[in-house]
N, CA, C and O atoms as CSV, one atom per row, in Angstrom:
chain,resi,resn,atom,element,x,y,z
A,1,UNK,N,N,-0.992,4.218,1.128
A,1,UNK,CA,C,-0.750,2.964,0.433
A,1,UNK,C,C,-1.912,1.997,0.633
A,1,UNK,O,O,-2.452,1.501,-0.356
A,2,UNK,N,N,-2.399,1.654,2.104
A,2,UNK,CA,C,-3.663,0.421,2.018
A,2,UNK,C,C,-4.653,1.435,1.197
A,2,UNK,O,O,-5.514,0.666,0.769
A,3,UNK,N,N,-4.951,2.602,0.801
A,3,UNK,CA,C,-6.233,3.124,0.060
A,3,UNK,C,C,-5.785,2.613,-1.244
A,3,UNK,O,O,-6.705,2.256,-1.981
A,4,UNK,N,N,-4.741,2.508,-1.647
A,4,UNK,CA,C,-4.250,2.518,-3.096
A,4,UNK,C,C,-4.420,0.814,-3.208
A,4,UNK,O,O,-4.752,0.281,-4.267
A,5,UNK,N,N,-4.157,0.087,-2.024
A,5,UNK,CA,C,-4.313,-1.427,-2.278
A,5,UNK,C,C,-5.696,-2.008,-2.913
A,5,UNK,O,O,-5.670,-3.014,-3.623
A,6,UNK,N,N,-7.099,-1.206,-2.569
A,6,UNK,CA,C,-8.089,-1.348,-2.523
A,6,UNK,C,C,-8.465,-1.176,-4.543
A,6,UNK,O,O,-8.894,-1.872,-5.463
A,7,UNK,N,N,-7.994,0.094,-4.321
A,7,UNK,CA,C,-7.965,0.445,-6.187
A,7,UNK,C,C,-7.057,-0.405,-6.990
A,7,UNK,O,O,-7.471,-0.684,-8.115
A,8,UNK,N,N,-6.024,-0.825,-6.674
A,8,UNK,CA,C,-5.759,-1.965,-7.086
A,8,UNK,C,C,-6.183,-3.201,-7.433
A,8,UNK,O,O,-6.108,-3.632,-8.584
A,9,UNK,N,N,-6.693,-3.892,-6.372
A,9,UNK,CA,C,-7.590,-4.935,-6.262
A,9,UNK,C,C,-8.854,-4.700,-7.419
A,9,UNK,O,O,-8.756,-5.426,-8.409
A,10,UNK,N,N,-9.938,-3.829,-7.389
A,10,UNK,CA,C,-10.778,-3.506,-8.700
A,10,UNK,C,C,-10.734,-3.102,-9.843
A,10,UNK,O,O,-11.513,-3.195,-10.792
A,11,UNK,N,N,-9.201,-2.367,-9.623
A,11,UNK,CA,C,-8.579,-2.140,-11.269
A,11,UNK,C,C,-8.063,-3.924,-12.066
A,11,UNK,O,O,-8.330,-4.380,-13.178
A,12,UNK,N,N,-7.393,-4.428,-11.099
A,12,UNK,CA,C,-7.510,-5.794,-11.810
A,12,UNK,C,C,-8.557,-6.792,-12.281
A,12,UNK,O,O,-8.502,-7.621,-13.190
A,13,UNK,N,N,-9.738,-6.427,-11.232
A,13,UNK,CA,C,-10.636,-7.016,-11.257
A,13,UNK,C,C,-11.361,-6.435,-13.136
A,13,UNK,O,O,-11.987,-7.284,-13.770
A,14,UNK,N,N,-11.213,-5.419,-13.582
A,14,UNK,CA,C,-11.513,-5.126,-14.550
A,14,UNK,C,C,-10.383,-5.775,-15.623
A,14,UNK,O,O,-10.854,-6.315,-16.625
A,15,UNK,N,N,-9.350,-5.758,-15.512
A,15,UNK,CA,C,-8.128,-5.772,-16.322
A,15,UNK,C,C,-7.811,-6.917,-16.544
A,15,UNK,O,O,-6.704,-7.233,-16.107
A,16,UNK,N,N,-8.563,-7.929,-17.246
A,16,UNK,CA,C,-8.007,-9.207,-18.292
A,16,UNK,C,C,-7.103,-10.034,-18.188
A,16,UNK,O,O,-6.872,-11.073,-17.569
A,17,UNK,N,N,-6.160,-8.729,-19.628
A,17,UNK,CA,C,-5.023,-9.144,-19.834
A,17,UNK,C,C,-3.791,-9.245,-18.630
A,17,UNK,O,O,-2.875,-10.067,-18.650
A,18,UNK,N,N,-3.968,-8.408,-17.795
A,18,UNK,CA,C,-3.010,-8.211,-16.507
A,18,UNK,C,C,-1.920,-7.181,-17.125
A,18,UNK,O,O,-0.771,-7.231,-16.688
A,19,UNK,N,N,-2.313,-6.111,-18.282
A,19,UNK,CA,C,-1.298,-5.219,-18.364
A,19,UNK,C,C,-1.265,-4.068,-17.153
A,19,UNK,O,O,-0.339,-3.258,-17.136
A,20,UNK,N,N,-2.049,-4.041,-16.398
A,20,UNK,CA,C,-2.321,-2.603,-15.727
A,20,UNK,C,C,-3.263,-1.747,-16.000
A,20,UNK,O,O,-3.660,-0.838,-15.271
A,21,UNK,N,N,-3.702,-2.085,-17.263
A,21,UNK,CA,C,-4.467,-0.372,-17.597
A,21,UNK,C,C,-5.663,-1.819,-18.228
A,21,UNK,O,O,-5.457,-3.011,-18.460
A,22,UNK,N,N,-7.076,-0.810,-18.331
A,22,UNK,CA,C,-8.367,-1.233,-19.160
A,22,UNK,C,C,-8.411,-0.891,-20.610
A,22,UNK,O,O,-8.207,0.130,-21.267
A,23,UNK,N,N,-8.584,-1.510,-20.739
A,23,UNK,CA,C,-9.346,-1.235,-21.970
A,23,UNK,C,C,-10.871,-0.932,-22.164
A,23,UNK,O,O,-11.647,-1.122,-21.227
A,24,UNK,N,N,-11.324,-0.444,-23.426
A,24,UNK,CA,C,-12.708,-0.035,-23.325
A,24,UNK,C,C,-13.697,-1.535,-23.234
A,24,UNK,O,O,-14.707,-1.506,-22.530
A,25,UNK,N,N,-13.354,-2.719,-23.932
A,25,UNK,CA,C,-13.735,-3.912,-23.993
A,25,UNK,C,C,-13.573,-4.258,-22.591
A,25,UNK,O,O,-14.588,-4.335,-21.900
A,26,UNK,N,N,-12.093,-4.541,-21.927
A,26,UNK,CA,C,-12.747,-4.631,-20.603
A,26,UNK,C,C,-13.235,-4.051,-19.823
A,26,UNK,O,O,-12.909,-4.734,-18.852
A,27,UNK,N,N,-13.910,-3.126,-19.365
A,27,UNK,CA,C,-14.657,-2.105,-18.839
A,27,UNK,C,C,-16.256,-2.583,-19.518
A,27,UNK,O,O,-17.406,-2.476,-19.093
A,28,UNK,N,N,-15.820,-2.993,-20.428
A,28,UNK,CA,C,-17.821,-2.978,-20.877
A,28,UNK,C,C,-18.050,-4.675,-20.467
A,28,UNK,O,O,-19.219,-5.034,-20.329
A,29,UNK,N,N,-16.924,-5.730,-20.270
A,29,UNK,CA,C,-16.850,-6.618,-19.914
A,29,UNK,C,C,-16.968,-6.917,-18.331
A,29,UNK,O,O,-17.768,-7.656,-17.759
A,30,UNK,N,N,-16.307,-6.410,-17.987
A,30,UNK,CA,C,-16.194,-6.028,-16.055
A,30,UNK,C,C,-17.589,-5.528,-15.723
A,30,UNK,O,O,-18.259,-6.409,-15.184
A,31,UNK,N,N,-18.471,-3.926,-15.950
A,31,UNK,CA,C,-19.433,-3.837,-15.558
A,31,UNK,C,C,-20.629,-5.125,-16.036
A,31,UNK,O,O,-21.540,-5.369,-15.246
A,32,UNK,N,N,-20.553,-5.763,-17.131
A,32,UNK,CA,C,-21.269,-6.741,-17.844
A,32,UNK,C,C,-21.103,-7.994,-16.784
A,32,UNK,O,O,-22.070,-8.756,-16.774
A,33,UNK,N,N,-20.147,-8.281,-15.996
A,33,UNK,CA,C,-20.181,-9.187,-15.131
A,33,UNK,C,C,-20.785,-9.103,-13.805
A,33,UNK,O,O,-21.478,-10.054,-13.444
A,34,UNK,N,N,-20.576,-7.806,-12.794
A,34,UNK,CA,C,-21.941,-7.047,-12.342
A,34,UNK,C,C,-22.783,-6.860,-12.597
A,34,UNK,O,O,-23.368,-6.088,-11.838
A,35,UNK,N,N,-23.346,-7.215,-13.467
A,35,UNK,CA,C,-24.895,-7.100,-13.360
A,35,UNK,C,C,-24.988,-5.364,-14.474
A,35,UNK,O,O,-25.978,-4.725,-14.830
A,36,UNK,N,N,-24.086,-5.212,-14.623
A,36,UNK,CA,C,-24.394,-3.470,-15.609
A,36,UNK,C,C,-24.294,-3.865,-16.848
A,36,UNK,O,O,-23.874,-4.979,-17.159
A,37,UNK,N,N,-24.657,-3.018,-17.635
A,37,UNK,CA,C,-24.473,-2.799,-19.292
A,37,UNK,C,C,-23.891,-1.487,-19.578
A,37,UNK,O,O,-24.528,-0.462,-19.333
A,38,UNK,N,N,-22.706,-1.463,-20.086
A,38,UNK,CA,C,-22.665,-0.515,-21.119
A,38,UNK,C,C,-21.821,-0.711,-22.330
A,38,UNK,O,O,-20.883,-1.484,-22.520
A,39,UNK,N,N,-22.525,0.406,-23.306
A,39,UNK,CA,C,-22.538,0.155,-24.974
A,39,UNK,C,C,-20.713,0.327,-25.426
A,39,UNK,O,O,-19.988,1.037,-24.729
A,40,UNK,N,N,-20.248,-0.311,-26.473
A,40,UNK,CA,C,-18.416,-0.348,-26.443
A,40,UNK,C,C,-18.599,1.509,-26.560
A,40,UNK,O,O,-17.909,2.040,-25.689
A,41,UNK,N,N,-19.300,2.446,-27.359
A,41,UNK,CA,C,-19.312,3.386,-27.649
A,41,UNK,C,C,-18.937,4.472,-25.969
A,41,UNK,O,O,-18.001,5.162,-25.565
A,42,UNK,N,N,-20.291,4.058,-25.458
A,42,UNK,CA,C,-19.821,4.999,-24.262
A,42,UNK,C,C,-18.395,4.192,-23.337
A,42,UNK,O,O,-17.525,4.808,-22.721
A,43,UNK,N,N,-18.455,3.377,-23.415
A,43,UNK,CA,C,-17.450,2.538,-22.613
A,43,UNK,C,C,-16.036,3.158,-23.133
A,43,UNK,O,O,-15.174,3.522,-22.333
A,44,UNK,N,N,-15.844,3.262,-24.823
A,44,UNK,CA,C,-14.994,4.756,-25.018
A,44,UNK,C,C,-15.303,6.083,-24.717
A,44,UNK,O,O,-14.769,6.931,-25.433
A,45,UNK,N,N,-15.659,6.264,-24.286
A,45,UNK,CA,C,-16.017,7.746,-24.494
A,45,UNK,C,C,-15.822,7.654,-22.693
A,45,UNK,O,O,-15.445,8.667,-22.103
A,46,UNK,N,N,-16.065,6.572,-22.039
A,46,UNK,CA,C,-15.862,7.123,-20.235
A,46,UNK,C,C,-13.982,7.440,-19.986
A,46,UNK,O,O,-13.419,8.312,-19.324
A,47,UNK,N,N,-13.347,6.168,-20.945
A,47,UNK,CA,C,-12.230,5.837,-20.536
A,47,UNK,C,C,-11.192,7.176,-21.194
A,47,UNK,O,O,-10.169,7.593,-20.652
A,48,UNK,N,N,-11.712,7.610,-22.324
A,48,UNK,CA,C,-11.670,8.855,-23.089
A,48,UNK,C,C,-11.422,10.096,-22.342
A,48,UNK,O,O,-10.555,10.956,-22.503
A,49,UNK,N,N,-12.541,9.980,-21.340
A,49,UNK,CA,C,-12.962,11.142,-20.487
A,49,UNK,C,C,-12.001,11.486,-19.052
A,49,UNK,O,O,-11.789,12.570,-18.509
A,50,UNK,N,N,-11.315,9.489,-18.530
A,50,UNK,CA,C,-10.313,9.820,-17.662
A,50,UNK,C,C,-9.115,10.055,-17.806
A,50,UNK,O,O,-8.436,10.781,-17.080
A,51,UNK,N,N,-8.510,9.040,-19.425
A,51,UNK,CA,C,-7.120,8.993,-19.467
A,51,UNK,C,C,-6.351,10.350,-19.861
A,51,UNK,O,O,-6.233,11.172,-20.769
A,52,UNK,N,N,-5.922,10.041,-18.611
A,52,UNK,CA,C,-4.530,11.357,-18.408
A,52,UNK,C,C,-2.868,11.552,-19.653
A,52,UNK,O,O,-2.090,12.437,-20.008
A,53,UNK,N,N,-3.129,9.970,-19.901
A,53,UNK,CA,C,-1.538,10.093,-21.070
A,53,UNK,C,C,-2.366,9.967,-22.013
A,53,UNK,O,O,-1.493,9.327,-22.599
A,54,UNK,N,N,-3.305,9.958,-22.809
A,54,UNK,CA,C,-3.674,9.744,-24.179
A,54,UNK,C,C,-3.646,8.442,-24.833
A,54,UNK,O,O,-3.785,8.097,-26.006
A,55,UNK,N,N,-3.415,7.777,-23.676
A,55,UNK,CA,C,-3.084,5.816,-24.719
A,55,UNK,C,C,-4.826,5.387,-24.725
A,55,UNK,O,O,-5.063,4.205,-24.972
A,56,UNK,N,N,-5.559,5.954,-24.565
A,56,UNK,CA,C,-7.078,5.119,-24.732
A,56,UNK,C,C,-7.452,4.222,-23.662
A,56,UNK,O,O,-8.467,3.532,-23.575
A,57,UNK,N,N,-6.119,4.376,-22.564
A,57,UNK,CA,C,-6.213,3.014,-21.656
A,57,UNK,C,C,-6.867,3.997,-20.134
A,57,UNK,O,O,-6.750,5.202,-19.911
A,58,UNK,N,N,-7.380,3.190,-19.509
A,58,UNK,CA,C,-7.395,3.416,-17.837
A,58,UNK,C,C,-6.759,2.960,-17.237
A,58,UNK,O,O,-6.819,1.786,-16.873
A,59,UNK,N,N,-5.475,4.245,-16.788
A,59,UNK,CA,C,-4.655,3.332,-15.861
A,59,UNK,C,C,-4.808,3.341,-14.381
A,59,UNK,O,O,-5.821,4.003,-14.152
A,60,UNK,N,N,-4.341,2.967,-13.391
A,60,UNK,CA,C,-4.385,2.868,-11.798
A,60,UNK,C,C,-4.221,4.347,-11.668
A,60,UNK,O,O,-5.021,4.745,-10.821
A,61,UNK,N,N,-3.595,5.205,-12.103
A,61,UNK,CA,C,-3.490,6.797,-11.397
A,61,UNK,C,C,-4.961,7.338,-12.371
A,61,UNK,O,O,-5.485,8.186,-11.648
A,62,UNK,N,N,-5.485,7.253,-13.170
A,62,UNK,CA,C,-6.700,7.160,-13.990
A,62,UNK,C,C,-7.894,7.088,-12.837
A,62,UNK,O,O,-8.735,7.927,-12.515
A,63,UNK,N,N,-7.636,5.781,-12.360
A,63,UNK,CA,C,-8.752,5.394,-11.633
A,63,UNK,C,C,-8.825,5.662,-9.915
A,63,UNK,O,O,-9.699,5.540,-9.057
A,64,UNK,N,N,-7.582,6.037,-9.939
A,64,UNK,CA,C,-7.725,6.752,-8.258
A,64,UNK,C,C,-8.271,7.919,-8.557
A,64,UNK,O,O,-9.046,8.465,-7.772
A,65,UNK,N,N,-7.984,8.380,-9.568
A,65,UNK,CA,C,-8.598,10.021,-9.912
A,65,UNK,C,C,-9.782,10.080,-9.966
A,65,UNK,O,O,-10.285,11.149,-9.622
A,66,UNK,N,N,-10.378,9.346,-10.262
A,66,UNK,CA,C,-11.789,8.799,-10.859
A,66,UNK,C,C,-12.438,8.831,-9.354
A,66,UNK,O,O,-13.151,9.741,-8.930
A,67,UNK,N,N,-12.064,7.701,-8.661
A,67,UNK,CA,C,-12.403,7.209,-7.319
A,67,UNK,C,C,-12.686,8.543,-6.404
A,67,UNK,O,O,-13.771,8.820,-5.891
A,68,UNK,N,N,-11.237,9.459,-6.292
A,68,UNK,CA,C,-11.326,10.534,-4.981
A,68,UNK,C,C,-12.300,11.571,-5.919
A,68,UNK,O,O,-12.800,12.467,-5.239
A,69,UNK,N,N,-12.583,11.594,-7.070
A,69,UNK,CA,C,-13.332,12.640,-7.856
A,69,UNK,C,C,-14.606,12.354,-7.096
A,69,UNK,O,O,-14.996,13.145,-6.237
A,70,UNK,N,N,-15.342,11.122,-7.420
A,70,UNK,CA,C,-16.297,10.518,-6.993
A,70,UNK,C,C,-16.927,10.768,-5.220
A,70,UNK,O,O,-18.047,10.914,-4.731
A,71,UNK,N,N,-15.389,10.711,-4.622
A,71,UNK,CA,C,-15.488,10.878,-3.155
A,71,UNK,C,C,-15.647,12.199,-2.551
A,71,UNK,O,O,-16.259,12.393,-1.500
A,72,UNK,N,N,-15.049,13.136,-3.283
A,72,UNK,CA,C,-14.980,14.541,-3.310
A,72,UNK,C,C,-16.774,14.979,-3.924
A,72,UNK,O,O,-17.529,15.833,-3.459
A,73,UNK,N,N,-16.984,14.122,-4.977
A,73,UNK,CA,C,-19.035,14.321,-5.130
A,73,UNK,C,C,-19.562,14.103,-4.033
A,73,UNK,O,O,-20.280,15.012,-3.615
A,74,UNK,N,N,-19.461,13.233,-3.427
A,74,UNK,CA,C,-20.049,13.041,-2.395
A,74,UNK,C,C,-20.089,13.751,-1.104
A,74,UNK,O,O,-21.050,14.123,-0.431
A,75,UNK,N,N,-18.625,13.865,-0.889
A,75,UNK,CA,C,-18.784,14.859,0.341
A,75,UNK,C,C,-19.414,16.445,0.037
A,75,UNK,O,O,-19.924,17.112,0.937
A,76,UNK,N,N,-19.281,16.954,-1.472
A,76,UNK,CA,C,-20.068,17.790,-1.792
A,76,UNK,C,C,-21.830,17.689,-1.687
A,76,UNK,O,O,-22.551,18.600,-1.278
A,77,UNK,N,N,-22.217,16.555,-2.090
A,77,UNK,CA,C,-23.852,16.601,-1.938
A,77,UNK,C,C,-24.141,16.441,-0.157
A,77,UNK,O,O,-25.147,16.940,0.348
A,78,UNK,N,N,-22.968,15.576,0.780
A,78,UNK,CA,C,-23.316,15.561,1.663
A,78,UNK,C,C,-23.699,16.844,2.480
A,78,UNK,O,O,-24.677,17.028,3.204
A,79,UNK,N,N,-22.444,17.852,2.099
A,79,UNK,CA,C,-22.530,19.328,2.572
A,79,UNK,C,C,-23.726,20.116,2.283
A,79,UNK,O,O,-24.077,21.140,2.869
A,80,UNK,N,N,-24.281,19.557,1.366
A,80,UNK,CA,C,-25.740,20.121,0.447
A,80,UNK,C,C,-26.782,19.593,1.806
A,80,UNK,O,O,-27.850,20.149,2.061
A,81,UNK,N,N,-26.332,18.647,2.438
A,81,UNK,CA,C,-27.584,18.376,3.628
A,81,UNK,C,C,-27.163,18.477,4.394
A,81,UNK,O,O,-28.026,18.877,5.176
A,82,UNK,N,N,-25.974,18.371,5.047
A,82,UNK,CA,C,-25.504,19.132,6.026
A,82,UNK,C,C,-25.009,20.626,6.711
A,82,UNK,O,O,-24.098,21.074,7.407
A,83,UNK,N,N,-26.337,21.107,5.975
A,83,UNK,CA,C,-25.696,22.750,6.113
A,83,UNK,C,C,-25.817,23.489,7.574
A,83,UNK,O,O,-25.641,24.687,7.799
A,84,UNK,N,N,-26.135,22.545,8.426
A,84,UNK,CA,C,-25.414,23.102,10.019
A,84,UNK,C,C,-24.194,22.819,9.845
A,84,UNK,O,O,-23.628,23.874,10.129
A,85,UNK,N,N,-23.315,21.980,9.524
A,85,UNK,CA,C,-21.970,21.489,9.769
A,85,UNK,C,C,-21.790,20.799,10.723
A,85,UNK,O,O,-20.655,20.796,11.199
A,86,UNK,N,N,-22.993,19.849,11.434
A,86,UNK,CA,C,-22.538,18.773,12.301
A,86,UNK,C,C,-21.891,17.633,12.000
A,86,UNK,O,O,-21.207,16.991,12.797
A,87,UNK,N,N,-22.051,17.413,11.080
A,87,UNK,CA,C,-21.237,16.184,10.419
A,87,UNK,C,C,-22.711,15.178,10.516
A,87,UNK,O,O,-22.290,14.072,10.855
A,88,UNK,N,N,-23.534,15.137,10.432
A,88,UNK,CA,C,-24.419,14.030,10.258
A,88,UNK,C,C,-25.931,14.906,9.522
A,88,UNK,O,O,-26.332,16.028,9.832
A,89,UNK,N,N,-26.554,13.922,8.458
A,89,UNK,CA,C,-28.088,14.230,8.511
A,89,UNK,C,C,-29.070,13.772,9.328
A,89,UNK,O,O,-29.255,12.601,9.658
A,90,UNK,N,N,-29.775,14.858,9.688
A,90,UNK,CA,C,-30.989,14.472,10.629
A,90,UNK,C,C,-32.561,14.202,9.705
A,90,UNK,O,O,-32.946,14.584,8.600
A,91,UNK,N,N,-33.014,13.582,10.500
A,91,UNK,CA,C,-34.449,13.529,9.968
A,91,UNK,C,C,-35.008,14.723,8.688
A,91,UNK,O,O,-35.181,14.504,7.489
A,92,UNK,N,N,-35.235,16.265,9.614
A,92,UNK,CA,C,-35.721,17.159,9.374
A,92,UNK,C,C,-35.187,17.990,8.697
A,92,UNK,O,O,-35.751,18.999,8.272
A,93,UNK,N,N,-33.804,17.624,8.465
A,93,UNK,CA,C,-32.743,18.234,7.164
A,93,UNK,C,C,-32.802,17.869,6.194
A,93,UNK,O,O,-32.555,18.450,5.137
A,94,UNK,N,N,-33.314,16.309,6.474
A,94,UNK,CA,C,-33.462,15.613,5.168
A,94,UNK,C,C,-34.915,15.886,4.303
A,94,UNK,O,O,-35.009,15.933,3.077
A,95,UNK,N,N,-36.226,16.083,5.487
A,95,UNK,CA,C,-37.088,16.362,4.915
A,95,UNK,C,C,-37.377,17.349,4.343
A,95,UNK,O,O,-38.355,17.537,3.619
A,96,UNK,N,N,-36.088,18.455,4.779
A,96,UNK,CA,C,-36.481,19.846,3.466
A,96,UNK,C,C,-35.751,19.778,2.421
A,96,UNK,O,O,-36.258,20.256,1.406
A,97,UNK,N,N,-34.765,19.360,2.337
A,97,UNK,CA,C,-33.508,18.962,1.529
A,97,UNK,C,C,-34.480,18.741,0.392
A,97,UNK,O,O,-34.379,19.394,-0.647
A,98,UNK,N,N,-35.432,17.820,0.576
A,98,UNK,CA,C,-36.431,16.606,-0.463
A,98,UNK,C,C,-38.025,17.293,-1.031
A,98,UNK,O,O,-38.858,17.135,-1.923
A,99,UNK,N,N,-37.687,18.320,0.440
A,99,UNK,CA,C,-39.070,19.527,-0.442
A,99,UNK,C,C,-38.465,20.502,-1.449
A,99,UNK,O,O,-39.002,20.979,-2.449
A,100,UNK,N,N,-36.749,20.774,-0.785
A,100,UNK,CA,C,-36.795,21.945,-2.383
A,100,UNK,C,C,-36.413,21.265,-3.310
A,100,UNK,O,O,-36.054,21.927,-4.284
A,101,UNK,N,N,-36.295,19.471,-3.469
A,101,UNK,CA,C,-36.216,18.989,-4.809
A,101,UNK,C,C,-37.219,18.460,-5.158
A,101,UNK,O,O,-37.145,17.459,-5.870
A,102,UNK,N,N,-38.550,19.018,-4.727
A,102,UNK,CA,C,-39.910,18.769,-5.322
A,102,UNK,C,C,-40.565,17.207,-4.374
A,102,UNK,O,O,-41.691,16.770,-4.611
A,103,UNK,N,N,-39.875,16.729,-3.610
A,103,UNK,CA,C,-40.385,15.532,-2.920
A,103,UNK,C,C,-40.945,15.727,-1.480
A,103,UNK,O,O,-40.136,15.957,-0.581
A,104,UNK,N,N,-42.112,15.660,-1.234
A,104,UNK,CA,C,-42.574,15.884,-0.395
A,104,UNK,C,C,-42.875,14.408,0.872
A,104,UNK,O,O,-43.583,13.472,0.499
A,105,UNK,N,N,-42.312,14.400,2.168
A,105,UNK,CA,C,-41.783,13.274,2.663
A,105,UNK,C,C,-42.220,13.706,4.072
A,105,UNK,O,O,-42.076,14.832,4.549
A,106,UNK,N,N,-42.679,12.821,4.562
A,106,UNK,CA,C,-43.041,13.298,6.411
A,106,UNK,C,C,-41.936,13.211,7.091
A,106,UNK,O,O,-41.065,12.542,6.535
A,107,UNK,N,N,-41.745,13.532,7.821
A,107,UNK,CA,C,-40.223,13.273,9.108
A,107,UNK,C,C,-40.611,11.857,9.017
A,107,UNK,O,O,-39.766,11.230,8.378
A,108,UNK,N,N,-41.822,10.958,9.526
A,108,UNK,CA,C,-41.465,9.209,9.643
A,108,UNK,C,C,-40.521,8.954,8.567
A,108,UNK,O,O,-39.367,8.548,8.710
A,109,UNK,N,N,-41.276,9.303,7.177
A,109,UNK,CA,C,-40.790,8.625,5.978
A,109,UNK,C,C,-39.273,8.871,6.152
A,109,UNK,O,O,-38.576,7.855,6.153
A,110,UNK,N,N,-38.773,9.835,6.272
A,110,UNK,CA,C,-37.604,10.629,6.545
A,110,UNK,C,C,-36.468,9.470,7.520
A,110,UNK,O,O,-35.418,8.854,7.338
A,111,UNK,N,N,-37.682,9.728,8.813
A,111,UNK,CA,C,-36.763,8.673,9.984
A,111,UNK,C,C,-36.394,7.083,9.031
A,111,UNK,O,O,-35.339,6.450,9.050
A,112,UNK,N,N,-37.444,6.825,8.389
A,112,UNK,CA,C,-36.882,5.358,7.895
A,112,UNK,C,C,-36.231,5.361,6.896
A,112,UNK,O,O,-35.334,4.544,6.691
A,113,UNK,N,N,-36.670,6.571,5.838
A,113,UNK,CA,C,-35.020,6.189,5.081
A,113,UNK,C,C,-33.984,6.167,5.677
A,113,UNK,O,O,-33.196,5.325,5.247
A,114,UNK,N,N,-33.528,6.955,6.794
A,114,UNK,CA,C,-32.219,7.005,6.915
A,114,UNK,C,C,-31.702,5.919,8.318
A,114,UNK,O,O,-30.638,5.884,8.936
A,115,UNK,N,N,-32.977,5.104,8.461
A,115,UNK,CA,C,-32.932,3.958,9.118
A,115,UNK,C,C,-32.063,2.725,8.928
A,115,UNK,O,O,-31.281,2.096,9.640
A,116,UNK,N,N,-32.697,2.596,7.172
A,116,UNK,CA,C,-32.320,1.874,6.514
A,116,UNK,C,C,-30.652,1.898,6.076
A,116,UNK,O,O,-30.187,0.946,5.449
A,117,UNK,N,N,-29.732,3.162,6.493
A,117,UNK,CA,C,-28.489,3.256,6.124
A,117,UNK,C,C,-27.668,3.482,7.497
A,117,UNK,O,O,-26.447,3.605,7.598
A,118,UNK,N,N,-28.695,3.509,8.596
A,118,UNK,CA,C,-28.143,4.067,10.033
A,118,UNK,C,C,-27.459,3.119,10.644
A,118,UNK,O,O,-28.061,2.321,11.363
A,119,UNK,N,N,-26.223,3.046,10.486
A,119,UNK,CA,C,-25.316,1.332,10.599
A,119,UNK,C,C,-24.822,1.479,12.236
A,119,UNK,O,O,-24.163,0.593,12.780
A,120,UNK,N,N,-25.191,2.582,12.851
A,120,UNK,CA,C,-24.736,2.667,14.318
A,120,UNK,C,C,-26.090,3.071,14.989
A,120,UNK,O,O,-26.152,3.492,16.144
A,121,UNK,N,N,-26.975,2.936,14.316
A,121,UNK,CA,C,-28.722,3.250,15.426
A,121,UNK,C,C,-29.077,4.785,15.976
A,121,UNK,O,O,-30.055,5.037,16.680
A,122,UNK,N,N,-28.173,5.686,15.556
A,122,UNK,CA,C,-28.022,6.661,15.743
A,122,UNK,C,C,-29.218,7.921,15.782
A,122,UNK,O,O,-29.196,8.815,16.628
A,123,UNK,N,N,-30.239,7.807,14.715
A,123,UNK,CA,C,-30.951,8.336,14.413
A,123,UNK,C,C,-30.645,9.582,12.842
A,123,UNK,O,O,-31.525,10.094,12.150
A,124,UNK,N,N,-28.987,9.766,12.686
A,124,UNK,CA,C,-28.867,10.411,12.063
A,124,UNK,C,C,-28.288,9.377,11.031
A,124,UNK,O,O,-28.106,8.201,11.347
A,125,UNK,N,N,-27.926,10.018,9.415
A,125,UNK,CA,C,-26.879,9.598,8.895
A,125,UNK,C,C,-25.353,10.517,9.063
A,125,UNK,O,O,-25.235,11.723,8.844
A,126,UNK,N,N,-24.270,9.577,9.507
A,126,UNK,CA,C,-22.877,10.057,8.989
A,126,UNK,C,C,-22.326,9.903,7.556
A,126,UNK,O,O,-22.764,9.010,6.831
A,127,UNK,N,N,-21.328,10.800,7.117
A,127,UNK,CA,C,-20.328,10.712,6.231
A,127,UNK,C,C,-20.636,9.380,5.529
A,127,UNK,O,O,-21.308,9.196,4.513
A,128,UNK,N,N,-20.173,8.743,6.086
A,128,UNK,CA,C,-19.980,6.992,6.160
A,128,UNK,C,C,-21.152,6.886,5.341
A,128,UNK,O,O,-21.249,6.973,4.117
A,129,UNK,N,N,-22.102,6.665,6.292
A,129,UNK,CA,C,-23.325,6.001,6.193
A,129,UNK,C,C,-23.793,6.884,4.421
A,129,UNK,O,O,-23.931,6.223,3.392
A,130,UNK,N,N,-23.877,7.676,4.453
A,130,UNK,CA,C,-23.786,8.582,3.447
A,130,UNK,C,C,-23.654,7.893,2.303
A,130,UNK,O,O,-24.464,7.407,1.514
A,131,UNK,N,N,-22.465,7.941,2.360
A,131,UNK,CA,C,-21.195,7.292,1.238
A,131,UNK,C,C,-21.992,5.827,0.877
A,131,UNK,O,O,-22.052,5.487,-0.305
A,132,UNK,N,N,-22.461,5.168,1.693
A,132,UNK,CA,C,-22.861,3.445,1.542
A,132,UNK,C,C,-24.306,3.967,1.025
A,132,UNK,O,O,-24.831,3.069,0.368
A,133,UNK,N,N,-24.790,4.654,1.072
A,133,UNK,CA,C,-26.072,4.732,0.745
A,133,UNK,C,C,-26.420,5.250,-0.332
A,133,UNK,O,O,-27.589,5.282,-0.718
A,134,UNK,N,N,-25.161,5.857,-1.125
A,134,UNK,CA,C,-25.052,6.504,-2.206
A,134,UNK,C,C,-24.300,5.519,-3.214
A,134,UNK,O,O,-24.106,5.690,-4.418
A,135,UNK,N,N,-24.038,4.759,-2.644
A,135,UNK,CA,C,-23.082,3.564,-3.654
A,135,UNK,C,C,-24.352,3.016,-4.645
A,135,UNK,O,O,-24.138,2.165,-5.509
């Protein structure tokens, strides 16, 4: 229930009228107030892509789906760098991770990206840290 309070809270934050569900207008209105753009076209075509009953709307079970989909990406790419299974990235995991996607990065460069997301001084990134750095 407090995870569901949270999706709540930003599903309204999108939602206007206060029916519960988005519309494609508010959705292109909501990201438009953040600082995003998108066109009414794709803004149908996202809400298109989640709704589960067919009303055109995004509703709260819509957007938790959306949310743990999202969370479930993530812990997938995390596993993509965590392929010891310690639960954290290190420096030197990260720096090959970034050579077989064509980026070539020293362990420093390495140490400070993940400096910059290392919210406990750790030297590695966690889950967590992960997740915030991917937002």
């Amino acid at each position: 229930m407090g995870k569901q309070v949270g999706f709540e809270d930003v599903l309204r934050y999108f939602d206007e009228d206060g029916d519960g569900k988005v519309l494609p207008s508010e959705l292109k209105h909501g990201l438009g107030m953040m600082g995003g753009e998108l066109p009414m076209k794709e803004a149908k075509m996202a809400i298109a892509a989640l709704d589960s009953d067919g009303d055109g709307l995004l509703s709260l079970e819509d957007f938790i789906a959306l949310m743990e989909q999202k969370l479930n990406d993530l812990k997938v790419a995390f596993e993509m760098y965590d392929t010891e299974r310690c639960g954290f990235i290190t420096p030197k995991r990260l720096k090959k991770i970034l050579k077989k996607m064509g980026e070539s990065k020293s362990i420093d460069e390495c140490k400070s990206m993940i400096k910059q997301f290392d919210l406990n001084r750790d030297g590695v990134l966690s889950f967590e840290e992960f997740r915030i750095m991917m937002q």
